[in-house]
N, CA, C and O atoms as CSV, one atom per row, in Angstrom:
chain,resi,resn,atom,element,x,y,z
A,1,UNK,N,N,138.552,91.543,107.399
A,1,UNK,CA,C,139.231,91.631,106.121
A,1,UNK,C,C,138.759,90.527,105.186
A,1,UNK,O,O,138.350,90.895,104.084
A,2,UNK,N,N,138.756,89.451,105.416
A,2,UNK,CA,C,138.063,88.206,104.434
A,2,UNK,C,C,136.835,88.242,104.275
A,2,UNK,O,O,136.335,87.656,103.315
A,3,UNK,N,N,135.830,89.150,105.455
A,3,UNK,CA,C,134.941,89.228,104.854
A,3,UNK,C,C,134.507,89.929,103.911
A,3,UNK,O,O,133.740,89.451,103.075
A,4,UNK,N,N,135.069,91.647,103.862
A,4,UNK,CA,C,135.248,92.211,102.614
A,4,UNK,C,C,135.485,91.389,101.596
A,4,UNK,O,O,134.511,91.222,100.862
A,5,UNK,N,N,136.810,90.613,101.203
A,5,UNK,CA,C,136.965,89.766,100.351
A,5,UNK,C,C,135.825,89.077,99.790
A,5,UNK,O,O,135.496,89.094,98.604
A,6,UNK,N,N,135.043,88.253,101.071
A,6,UNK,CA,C,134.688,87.602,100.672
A,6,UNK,C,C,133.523,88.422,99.550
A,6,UNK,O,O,133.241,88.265,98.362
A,7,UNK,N,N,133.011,89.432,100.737
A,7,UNK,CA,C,131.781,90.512,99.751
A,7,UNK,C,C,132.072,90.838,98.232
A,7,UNK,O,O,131.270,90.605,97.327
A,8,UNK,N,N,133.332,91.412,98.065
A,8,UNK,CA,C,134.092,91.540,97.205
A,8,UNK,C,C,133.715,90.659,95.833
A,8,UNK,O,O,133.239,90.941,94.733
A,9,UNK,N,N,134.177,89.460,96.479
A,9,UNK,CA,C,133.997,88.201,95.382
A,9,UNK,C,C,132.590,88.294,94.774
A,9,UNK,O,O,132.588,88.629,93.590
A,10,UNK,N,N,131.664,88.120,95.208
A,10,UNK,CA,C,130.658,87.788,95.206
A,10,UNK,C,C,129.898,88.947,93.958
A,10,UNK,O,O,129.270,88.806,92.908
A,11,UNK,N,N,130.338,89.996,94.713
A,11,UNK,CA,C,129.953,91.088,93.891
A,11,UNK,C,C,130.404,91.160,92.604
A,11,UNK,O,O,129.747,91.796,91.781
A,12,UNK,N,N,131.549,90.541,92.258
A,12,UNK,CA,C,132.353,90.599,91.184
A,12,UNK,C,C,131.680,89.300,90.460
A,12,UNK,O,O,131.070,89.548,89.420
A,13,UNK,N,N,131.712,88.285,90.786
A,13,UNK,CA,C,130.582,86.743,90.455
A,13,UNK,C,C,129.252,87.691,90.298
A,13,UNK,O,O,128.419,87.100,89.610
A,14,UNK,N,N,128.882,88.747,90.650
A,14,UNK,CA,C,127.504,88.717,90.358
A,14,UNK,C,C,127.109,90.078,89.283
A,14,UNK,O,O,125.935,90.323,89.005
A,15,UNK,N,N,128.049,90.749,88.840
A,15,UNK,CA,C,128.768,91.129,87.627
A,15,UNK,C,C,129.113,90.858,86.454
A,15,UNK,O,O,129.106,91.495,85.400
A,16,UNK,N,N,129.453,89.721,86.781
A,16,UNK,CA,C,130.410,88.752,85.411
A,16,UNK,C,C,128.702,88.384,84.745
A,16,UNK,O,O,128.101,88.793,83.751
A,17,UNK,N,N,128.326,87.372,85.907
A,17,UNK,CA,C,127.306,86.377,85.358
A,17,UNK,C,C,125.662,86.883,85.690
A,17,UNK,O,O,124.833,86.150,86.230
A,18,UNK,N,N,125.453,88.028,85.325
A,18,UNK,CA,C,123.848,88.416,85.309
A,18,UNK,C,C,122.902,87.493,84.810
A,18,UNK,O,O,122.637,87.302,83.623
A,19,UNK,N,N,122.563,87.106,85.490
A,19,UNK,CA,C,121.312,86.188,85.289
A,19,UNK,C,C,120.990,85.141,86.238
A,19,UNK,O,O,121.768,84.721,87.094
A,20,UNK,N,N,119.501,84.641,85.996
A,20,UNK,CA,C,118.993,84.116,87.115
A,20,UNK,C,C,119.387,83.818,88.155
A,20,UNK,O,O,119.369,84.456,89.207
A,21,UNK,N,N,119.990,82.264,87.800
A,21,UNK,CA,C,121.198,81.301,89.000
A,21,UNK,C,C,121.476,82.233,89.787
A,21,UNK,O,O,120.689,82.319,90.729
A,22,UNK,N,N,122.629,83.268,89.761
A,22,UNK,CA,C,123.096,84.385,89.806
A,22,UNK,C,C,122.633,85.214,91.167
A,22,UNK,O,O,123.108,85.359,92.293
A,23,UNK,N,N,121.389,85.709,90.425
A,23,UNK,CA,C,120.765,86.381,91.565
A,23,UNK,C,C,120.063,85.607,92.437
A,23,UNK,O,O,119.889,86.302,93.438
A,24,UNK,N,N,119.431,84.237,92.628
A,24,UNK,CA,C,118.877,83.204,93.492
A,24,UNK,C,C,120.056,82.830,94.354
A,24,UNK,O,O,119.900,82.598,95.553
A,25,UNK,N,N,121.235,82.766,93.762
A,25,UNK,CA,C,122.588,82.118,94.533
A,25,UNK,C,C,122.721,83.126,95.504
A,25,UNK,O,O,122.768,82.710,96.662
A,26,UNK,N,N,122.808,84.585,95.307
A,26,UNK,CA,C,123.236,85.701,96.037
A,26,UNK,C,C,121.847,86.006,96.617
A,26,UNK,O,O,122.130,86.675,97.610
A,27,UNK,N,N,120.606,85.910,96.575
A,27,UNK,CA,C,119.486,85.922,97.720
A,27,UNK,C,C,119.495,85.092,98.872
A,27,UNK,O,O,119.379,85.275,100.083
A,28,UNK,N,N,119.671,84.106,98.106
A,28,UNK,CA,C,119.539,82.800,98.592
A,28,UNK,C,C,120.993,82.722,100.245
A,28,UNK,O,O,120.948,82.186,101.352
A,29,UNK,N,N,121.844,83.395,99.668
A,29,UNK,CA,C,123.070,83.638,100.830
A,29,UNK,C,C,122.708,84.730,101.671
A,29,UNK,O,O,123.022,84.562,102.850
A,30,UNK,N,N,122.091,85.886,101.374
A,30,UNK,CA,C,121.748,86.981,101.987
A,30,UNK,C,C,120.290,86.720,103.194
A,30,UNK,O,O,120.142,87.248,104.297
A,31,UNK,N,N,119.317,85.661,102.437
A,31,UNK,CA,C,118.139,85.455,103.289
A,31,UNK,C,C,118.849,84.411,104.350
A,31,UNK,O,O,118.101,84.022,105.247
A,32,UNK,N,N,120.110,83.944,104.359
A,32,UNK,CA,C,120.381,82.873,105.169
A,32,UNK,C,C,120.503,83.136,106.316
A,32,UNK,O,O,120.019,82.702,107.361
A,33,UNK,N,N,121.657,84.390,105.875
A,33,UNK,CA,C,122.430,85.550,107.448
A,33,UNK,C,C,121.460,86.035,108.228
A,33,UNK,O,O,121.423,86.166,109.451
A,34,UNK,N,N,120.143,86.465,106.831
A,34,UNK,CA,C,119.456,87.036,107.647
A,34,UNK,C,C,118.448,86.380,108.708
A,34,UNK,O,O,118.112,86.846,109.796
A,35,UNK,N,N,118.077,85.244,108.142
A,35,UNK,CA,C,117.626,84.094,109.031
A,35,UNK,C,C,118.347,84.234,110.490
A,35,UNK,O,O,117.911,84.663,111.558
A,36,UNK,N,N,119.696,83.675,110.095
A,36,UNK,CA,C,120.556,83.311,111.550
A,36,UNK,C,C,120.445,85.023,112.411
A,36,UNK,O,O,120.141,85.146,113.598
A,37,UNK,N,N,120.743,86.085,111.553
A,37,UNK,CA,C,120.761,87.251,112.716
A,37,UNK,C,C,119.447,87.275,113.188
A,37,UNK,O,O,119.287,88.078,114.107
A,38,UNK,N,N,118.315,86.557,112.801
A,38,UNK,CA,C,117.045,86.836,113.279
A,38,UNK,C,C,116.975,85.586,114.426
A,38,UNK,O,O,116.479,85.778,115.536
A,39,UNK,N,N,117.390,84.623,114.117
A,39,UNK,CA,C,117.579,83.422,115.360
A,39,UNK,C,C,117.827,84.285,116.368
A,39,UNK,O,O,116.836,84.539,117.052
A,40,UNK,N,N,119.458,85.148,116.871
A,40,UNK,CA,C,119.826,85.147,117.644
A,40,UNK,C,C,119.229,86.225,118.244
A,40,UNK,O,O,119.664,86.617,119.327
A,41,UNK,N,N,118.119,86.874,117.611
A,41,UNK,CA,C,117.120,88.317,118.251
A,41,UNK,C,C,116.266,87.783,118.814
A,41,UNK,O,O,116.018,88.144,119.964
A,42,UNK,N,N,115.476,86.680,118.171
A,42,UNK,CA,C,114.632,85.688,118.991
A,42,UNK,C,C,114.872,85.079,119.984
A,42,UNK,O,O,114.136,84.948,120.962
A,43,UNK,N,N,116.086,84.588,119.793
A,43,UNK,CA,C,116.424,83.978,121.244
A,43,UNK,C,C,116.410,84.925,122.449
A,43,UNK,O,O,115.693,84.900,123.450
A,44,UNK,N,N,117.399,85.774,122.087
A,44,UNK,CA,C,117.329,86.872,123.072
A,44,UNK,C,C,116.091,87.252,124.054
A,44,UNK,O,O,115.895,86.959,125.234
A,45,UNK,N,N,115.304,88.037,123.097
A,45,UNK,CA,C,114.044,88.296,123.661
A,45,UNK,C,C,113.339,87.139,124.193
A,45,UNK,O,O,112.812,87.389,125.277
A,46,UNK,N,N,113.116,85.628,123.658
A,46,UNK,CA,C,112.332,84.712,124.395
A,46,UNK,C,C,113.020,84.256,125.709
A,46,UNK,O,O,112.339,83.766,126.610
A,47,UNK,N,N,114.360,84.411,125.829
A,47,UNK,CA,C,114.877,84.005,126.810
A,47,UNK,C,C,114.573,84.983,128.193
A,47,UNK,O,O,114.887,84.572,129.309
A,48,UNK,N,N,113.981,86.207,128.008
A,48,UNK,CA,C,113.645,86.798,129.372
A,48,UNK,C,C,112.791,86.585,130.021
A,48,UNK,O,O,112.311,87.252,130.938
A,49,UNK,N,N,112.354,85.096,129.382
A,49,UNK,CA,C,111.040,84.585,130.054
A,49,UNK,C,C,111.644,84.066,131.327
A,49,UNK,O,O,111.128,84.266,132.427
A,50,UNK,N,N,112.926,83.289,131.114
A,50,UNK,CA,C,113.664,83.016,131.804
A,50,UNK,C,C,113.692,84.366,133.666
A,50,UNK,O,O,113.702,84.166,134.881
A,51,UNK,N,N,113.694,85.408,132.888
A,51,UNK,CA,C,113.677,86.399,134.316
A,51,UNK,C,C,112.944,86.889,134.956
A,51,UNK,O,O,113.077,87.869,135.689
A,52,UNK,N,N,111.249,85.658,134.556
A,52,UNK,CA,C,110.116,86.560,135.123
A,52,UNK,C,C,109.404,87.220,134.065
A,52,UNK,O,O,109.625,87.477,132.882
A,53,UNK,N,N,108.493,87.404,134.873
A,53,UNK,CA,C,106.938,87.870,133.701
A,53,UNK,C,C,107.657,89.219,133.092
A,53,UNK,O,O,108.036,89.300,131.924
A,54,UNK,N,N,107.784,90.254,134.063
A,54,UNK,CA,C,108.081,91.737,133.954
A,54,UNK,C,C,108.842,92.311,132.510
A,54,UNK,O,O,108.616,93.147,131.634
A,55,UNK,N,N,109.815,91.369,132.836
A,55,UNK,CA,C,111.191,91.010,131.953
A,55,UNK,C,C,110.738,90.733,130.668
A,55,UNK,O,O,111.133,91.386,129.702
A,56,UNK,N,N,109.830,89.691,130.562
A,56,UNK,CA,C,109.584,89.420,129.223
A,56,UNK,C,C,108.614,90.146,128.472
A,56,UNK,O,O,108.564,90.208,127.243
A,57,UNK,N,N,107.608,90.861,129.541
A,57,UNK,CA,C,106.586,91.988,128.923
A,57,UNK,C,C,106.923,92.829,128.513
A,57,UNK,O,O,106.322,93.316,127.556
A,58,UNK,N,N,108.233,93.511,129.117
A,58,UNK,CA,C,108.968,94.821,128.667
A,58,UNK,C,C,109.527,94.499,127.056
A,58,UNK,O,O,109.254,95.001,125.965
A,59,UNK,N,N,110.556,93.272,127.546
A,59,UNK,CA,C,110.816,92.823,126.132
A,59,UNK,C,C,110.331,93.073,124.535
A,59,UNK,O,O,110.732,93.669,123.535
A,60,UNK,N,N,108.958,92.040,125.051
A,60,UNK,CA,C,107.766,92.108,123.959
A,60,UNK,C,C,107.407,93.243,123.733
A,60,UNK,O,O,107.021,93.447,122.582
A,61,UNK,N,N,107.386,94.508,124.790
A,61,UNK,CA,C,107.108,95.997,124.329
A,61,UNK,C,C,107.720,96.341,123.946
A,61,UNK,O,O,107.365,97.503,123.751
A,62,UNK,N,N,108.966,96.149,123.439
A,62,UNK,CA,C,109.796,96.762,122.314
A,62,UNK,C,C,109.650,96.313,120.846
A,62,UNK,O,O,109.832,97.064,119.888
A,63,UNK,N,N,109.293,94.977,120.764
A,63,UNK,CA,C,108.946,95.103,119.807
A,63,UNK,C,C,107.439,95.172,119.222
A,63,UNK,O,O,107.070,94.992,118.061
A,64,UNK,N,N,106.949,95.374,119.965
A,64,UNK,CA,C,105.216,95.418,119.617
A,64,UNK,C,C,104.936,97.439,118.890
A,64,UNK,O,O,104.565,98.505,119.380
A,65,UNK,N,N,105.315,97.031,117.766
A,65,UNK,CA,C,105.003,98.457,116.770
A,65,UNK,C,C,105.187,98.180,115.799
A,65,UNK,O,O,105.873,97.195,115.528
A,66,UNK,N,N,104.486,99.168,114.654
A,66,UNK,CA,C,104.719,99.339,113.195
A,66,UNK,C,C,105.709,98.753,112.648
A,66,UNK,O,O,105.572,97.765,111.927
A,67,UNK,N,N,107.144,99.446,113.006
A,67,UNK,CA,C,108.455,99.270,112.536
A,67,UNK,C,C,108.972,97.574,112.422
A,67,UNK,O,O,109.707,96.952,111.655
A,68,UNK,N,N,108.182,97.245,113.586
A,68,UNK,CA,C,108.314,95.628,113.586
A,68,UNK,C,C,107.415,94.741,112.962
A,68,UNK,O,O,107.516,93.530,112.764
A,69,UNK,N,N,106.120,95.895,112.561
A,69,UNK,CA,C,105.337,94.822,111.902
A,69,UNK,C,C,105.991,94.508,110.465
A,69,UNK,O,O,106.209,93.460,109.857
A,70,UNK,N,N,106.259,96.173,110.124
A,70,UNK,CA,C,106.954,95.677,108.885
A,70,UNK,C,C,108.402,94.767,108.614
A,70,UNK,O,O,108.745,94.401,107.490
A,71,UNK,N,N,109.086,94.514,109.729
A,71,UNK,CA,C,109.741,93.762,110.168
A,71,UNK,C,C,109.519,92.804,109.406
A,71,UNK,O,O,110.073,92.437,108.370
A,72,UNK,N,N,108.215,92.212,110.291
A,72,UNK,CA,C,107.919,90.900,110.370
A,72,UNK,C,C,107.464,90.755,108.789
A,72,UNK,O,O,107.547,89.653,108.247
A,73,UNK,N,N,107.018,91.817,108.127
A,73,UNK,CA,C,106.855,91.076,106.561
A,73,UNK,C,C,108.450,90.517,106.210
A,73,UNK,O,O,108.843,89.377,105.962
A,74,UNK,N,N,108.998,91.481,106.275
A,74,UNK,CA,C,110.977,91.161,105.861
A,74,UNK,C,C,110.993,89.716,106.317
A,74,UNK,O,O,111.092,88.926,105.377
A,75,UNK,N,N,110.916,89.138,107.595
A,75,UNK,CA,C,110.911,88.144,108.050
A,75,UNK,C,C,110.383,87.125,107.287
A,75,UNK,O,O,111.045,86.131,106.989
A,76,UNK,N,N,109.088,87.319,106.905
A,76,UNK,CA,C,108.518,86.509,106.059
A,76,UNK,C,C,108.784,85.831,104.888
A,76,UNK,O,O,108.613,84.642,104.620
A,77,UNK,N,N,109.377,87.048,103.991
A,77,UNK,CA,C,109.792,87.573,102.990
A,77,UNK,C,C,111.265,86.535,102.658
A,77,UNK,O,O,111.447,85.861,101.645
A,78,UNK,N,N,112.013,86.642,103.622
A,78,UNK,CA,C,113.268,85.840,104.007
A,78,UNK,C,C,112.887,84.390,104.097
A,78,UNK,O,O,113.253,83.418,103.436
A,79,UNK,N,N,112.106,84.509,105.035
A,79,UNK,CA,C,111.800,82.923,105.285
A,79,UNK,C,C,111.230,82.234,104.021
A,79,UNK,O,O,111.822,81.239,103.603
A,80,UNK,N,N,110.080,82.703,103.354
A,80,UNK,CA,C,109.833,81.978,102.002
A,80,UNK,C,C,110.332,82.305,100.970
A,80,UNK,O,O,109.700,81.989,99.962
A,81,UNK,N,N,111.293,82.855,100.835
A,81,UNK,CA,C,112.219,82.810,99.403
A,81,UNK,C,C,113.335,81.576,99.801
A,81,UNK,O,O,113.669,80.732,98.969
A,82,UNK,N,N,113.891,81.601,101.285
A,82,UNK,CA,C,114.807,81.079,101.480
A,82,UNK,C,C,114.273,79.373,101.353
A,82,UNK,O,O,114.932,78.423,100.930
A,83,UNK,N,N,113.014,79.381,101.820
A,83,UNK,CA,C,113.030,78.163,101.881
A,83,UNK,C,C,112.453,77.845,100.215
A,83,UNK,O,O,112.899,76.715,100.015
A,84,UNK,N,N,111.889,78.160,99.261
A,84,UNK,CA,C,111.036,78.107,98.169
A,84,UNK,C,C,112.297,77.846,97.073
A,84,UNK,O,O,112.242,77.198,96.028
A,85,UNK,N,N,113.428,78.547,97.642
A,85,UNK,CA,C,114.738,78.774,97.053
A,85,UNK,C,C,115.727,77.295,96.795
A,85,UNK,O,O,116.357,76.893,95.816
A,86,UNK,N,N,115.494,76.701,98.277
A,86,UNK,CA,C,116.164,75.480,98.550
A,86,UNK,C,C,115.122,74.160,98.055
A,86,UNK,O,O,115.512,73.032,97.755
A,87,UNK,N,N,114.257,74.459,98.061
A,87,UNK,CA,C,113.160,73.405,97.291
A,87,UNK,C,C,113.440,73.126,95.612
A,87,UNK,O,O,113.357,72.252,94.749
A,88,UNK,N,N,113.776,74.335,95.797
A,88,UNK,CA,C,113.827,74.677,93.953
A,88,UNK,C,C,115.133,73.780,93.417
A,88,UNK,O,O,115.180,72.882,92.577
A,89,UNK,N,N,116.520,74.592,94.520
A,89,UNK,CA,C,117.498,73.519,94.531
A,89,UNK,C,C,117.580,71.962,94.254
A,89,UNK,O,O,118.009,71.351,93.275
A,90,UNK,N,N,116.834,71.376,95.850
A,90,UNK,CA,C,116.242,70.237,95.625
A,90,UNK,C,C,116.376,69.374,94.715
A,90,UNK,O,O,117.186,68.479,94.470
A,91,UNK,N,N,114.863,70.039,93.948
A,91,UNK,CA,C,114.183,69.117,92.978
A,91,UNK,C,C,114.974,69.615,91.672
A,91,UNK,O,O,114.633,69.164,90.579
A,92,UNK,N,N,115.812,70.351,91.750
A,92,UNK,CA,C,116.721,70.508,90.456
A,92,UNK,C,C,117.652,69.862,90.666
A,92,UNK,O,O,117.925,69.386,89.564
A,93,UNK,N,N,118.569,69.399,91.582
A,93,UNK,CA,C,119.565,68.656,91.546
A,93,UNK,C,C,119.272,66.915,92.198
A,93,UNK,O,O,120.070,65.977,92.197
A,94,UNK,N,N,117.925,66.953,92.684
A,94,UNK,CA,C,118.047,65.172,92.854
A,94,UNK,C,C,116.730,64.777,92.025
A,94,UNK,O,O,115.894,64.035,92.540
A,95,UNK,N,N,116.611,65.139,91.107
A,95,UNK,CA,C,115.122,64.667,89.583
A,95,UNK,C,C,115.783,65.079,88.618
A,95,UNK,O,O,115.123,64.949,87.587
A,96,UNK,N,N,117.615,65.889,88.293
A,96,UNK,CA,C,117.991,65.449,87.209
A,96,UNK,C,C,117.426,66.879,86.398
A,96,UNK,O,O,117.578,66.834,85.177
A,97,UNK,N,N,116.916,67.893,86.842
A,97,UNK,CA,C,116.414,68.587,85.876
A,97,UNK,C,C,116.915,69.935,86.298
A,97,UNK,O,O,116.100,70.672,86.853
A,98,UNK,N,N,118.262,70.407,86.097
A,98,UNK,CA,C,119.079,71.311,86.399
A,98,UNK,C,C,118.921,72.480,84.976
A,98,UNK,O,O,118.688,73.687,85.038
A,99,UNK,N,N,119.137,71.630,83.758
A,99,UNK,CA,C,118.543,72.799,82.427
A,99,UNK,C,C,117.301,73.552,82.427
A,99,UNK,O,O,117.127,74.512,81.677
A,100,UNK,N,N,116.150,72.998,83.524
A,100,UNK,CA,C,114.996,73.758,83.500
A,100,UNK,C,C,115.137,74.809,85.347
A,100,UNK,O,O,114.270,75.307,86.065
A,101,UNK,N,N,116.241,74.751,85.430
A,101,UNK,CA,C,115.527,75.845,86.833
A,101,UNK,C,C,115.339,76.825,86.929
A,101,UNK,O,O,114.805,77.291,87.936
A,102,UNK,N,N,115.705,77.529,85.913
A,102,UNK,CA,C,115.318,79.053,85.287
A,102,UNK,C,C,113.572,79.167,85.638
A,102,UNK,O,O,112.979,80.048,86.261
A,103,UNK,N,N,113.073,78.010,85.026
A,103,UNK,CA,C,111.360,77.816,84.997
A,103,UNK,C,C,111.076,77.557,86.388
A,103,UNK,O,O,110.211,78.237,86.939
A,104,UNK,N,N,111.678,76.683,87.011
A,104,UNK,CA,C,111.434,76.674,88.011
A,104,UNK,C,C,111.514,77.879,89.324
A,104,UNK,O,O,110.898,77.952,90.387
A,105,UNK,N,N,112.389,78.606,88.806
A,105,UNK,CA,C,113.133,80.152,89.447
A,105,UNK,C,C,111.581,80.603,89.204
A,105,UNK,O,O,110.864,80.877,90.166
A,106,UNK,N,N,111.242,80.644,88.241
A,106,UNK,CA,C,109.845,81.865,87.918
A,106,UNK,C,C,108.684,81.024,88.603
A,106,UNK,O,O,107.961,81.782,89.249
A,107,UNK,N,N,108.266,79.667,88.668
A,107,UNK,CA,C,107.552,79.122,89.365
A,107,UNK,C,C,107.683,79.307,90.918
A,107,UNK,O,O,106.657,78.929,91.483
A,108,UNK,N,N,108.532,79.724,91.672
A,108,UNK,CA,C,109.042,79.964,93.050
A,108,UNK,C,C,108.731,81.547,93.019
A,108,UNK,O,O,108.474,82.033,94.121
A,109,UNK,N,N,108.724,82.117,92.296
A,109,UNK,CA,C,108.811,83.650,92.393
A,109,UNK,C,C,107.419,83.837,92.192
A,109,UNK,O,O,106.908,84.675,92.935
A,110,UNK,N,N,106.418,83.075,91.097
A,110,UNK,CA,C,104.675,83.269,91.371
A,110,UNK,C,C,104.332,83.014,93.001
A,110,UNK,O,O,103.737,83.727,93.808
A,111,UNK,N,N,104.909,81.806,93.126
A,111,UNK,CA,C,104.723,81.493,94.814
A,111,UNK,C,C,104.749,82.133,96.017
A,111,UNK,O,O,103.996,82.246,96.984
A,112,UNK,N,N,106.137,82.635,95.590
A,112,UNK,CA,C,106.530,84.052,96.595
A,112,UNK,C,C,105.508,85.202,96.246
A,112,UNK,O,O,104.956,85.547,97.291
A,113,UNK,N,N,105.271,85.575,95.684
A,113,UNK,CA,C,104.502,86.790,95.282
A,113,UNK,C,C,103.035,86.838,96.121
A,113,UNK,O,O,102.458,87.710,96.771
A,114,UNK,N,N,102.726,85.366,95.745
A,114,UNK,CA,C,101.284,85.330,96.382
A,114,UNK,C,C,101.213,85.218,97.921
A,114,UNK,O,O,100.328,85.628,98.671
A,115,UNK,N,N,102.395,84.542,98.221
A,115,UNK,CA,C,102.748,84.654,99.730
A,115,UNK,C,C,102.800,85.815,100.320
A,115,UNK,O,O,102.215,86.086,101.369
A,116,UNK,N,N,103.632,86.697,99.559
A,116,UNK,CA,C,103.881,88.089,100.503
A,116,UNK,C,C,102.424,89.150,100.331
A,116,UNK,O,O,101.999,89.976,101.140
A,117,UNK,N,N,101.852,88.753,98.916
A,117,UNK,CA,C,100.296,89.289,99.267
A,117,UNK,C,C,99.795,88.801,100.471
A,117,UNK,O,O,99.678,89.684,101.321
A,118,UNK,N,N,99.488,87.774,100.794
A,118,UNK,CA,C,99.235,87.488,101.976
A,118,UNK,C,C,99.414,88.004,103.031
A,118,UNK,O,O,98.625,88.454,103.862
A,119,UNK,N,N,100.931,87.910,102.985
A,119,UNK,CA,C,101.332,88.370,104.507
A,119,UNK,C,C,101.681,89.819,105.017
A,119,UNK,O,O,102.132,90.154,106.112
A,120,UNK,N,N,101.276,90.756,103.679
A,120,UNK,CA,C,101.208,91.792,103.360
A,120,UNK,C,C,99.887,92.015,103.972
A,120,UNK,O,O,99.931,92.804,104.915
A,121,UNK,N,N,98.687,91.523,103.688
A,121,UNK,CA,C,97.130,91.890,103.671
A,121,UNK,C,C,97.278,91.558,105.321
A,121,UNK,O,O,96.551,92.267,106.017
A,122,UNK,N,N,97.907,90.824,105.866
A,122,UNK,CA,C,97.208,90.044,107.368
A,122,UNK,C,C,97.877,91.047,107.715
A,122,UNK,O,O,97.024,91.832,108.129
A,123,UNK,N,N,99.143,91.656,107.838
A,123,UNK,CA,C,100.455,92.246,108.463
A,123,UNK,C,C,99.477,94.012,108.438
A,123,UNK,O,O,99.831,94.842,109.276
A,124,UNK,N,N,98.619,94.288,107.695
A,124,UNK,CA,C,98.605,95.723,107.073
A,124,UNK,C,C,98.009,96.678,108.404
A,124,UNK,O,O,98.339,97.829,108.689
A,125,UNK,N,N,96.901,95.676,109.189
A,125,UNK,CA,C,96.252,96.056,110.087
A,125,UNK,C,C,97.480,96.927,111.549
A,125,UNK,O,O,97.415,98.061,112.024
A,126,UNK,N,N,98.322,95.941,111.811
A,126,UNK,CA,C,99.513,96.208,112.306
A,126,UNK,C,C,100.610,97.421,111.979
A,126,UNK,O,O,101.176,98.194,112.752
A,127,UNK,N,N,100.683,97.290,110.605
A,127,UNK,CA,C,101.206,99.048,110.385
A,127,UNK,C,C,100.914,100.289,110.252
A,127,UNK,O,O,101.501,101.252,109.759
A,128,UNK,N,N,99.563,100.078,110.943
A,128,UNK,CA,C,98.871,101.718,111.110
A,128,UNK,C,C,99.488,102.006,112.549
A,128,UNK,O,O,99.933,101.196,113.363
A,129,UNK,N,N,99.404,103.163,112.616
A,129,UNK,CA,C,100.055,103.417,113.887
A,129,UNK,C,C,99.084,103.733,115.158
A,129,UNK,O,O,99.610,104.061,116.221
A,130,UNK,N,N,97.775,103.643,115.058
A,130,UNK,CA,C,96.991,103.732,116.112
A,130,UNK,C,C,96.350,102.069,116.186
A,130,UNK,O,O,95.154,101.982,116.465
A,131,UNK,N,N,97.245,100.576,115.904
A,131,UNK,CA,C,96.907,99.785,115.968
A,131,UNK,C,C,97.246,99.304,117.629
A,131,UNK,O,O,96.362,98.922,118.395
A,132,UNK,N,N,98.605,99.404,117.972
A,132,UNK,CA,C,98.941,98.860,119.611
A,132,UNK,C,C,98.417,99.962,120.149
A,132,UNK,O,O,98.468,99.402,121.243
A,133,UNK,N,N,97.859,101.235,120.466
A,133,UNK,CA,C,97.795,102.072,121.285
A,133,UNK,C,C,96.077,101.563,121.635
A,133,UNK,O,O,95.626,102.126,122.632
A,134,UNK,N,N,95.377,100.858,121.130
A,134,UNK,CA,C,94.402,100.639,121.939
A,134,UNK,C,C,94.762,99.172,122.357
A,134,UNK,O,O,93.746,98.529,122.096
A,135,UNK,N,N,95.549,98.463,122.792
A,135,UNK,CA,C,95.797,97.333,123.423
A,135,UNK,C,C,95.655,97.420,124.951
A,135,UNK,O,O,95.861,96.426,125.647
């Protein structure tokens, strides 16, 4: 129930006040969760190392496909906004220059862009679907 609420709120804060801040504040919370739900998938799976080779090969064969490669861009995707996001924070609130983070918002977003080209181009080989079947 509070978490509805809480969704609730947020949605309504992100309604009122369209614009930048706005939508970086509400990414910026969404890439977080998604971070932590991705911790606890990682853990999972690395921990069957813990039960032997077998265990952890099977593991890794679940996620070794397409669906996960593109995954892993999302992953990416999360990880450098989230962190490009909190940098931005940062240097806007301890250098005093909080009236310019709008500029700085668009300087983080060239960044991101060129990143996910990246990890788009390396990742691409991986989402064909006759890529694991010759492994």
């Amino acid at each position: 129930m509070a978490f509805n609420n809480m969704f609730k709120n947020a949605l309504d804060d992100t309604n009122r006040n369209k614009n930048v801040g706005t939508f970086a504040y509400l990414l910026h919370r969404i890439t977080g969760i998604g971070l932590a739900i991705y911790l606890v998938m990682h853990t999972y799976v690395l921990s069957s190392a813990i039960s032997g080779k077998e265990t952890f090969n099977q593991r890794m064969g679940l996620v070794q496909n397409p669906l996960f490669a593109i995954l892993e861009v999302g992953l990416v995707a999360g990880v450098f906004f989230h962190m490009l996001n909190g940098l931005r924070i940062t240097i806007c609130d301890f250098f005093g220059v909080t009236l310019s983070h709008k500029v700085f918002f668009w300087i983080e977003m060239v960044i991101f862009i060129i990143i996910m080209i990246i990890a788009i181009v390396l990742q691409w080989p991986k989402m064909q679907s006759g890529y694991y079947t010759g492994m």
